[in-house]
C-alpha positions as CSV (number, residue, x, y, z in Angstrom):
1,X,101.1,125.2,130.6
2,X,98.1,127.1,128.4
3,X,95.9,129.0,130.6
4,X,93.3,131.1,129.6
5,X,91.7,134.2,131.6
6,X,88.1,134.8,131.6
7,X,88.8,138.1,130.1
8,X,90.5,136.4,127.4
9,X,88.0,134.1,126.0
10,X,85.4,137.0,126.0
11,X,87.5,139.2,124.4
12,X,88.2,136.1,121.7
13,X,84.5,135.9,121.3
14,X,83.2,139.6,121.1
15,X,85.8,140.0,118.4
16,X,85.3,136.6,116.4
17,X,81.5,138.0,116.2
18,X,82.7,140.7,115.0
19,X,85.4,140.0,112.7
20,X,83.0,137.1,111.2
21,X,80.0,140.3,110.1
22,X,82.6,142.3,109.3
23,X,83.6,139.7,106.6
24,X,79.9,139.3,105.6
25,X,79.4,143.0,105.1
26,X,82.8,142.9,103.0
27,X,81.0,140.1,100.7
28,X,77.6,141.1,100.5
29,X,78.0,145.1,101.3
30,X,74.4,144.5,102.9
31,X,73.4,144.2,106.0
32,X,70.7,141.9,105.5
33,X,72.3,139.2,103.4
34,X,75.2,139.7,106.1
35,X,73.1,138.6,108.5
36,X,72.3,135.7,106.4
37,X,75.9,135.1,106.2
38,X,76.9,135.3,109.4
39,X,76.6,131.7,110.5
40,X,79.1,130.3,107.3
41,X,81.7,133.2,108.3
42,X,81.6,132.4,111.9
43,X,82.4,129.2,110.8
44,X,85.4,129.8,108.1
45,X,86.9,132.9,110.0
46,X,86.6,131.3,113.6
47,X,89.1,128.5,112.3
48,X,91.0,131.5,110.9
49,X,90.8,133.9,113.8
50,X,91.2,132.0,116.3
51,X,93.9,129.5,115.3
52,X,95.6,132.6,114.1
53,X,96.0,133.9,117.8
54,X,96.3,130.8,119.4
55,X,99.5,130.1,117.0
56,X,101.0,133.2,118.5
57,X,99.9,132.5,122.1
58,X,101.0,128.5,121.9
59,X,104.7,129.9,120.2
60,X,104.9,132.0,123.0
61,X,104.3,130.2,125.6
62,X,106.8,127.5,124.3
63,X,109.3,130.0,124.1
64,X,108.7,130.6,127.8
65,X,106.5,133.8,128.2
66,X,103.4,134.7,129.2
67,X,100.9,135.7,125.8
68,X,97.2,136.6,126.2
69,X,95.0,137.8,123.8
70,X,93.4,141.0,124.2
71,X,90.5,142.8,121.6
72,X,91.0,146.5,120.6
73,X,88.2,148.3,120.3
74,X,89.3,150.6,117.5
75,X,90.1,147.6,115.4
76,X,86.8,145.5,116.2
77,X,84.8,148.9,114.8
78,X,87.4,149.5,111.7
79,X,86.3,146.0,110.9
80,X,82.7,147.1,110.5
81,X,83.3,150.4,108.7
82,X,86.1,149.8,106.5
83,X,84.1,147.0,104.4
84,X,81.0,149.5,104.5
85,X,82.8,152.5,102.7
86,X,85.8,151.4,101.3
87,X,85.2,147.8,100.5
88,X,88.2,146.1,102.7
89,X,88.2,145.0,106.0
90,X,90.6,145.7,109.3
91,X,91.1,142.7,110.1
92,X,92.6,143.2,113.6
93,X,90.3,143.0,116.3
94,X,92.9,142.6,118.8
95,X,96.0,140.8,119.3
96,X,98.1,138.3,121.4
97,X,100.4,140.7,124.2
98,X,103.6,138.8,124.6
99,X,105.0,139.4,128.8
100,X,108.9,138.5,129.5
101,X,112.3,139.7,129.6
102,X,114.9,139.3,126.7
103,X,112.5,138.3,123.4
104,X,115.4,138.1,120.8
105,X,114.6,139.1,117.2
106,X,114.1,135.5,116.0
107,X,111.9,134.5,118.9
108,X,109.5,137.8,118.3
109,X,109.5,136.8,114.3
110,X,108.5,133.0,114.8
111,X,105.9,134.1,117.3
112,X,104.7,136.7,114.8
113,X,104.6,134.6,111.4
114,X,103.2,131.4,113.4
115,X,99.4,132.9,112.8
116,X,100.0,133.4,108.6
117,X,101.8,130.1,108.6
118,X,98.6,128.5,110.1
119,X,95.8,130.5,108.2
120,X,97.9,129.0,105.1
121,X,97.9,126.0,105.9
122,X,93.9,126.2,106.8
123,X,93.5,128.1,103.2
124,X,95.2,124.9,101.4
125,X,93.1,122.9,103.6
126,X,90.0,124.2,102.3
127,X,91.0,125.2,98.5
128,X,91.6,120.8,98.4
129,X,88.5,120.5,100.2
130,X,87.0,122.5,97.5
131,X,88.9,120.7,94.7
132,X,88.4,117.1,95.6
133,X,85.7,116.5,98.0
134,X,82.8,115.2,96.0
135,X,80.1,117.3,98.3
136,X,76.9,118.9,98.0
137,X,78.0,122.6,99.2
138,X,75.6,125.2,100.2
139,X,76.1,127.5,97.8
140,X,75.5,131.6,98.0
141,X,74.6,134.4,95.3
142,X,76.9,136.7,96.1
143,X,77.0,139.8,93.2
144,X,77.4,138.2,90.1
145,X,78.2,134.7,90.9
146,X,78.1,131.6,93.7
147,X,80.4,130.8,96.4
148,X,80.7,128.2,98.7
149,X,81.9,127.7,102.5
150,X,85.3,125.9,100.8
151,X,86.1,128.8,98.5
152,X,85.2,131.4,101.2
153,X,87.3,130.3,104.0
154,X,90.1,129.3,101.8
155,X,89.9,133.3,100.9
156,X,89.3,134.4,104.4
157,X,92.2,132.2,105.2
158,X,94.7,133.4,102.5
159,X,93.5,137.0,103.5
160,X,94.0,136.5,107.5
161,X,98.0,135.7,106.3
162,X,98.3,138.5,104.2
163,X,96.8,141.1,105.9
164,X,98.7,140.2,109.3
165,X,102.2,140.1,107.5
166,X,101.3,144.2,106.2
167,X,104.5,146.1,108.0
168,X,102.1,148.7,109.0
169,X,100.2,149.7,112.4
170,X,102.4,147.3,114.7
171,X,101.0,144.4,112.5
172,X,102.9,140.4,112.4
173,X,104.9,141.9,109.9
174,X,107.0,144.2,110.6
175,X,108.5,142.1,113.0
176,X,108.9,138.9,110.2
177,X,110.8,141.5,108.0
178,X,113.0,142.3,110.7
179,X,113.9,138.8,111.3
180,X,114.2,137.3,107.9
181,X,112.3,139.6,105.0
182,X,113.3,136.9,102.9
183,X,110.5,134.4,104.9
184,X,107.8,137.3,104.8
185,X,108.2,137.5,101.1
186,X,107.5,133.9,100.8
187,X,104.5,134.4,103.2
188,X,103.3,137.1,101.4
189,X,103.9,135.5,97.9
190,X,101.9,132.3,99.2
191,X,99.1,134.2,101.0
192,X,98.3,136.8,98.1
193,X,98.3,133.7,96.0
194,X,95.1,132.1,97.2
195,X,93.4,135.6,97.6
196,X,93.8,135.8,93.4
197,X,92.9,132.2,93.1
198,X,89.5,133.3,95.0
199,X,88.8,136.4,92.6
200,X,89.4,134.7,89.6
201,X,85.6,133.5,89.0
202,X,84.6,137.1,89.4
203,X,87.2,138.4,86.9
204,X,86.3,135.9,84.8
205,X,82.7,136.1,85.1
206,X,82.8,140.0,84.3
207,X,85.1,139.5,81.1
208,X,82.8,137.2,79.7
């Protein structure tokens, strides 16, 4: 059974706040148009962010442990400096702790690649969305050219899966790649894939 501590949903909430301007700052570098952003990437990283952890906490607690997510506070205020001075974001606010005896190298991998696998699928969710859906998007000047809520949280999406399969700072993975590095290359390969699909309209747009 899911259960969910009133510690835990705060903690979900502070850092989807957070995670959400940090991505606005990382798009706009300003704090007022971030502001203005705010509400469209609460929107495209909440699906992102939070179906991210809930992956790992539902895998989890299907395996038979106990898995509750917890914010860091480090991470929630890398995620507003790093897009302010280095333009990239830290996109771990927290994370799901896993509680129970005997976690076997394949169990701790499947838990740990469940969040990219879903911020993929969410990313070819909205990058069809975008494609085929004859609607009249609310569009925003970003720099040197428009972007919509489709194109944005495919990106956000495709980022989430990347960035969380890194084998660096106790991220997703470095467990994956202990488990099957052949998987986390296709993860990788698949995720980095619909973050250059999202920059092409800037590279072209400078070229021309």
């Amino acid at each position: 059974m899911v259960k969910f501590t009133a510690s835990e949903i705060r903690d979900l909430i502070i850092s989807l706040i957070v995670l959400s301007f940090g991505f606005a700052l990382l798009l706009s570098h300003n704090f007022n148009i971030a502001l203005s952003l705010l509400p469209i990437t609460i929107i495209v990283v909440g699906l992102g962010f939070i179906f991210h952890e809930l992956s790992h906490k539902f895998v989890a607690i299907r395996y038979g442990f106990w898995a509750e997510y917890k914010m860091w506070i480090e991470g929630l205020v890398l995620a507003i400096i790093f897009p302010l001075f280095f333009n990239f974001i830290f996109a771990a606010p927290g994370a799901v702790y896993i509680h129970g005896q005997s976690i076997s190298k394949k169990e701790n991998g499947i838990i740990s690649i469940a969040g990219s696998i879903t911020n993929i699928i969410f990313a070819l969710i909205f990058l069809l969305i975008y494609i085929f859906v004859p609607l009249n998007y609310t569009t925003i000047n970003i720099s040197v050219y428009q972007l919509n809520w489709a194109f944005l949280g495919m990106f956000i999406n495709g980022f989430f899966a990347f960035f969380n399969q890194l084998p660096f700072f106790g991220l997703d993975g470095s467990k994956v790649i202990k488990w099957n590095p052949f998987v986390w290359i296709l993860i990788v390969v698949v995720s980095l894939g619909f973050v250059a699909i999202y920059y092409l309209p800037l590279i072209e747009s400078l070229i021309l």
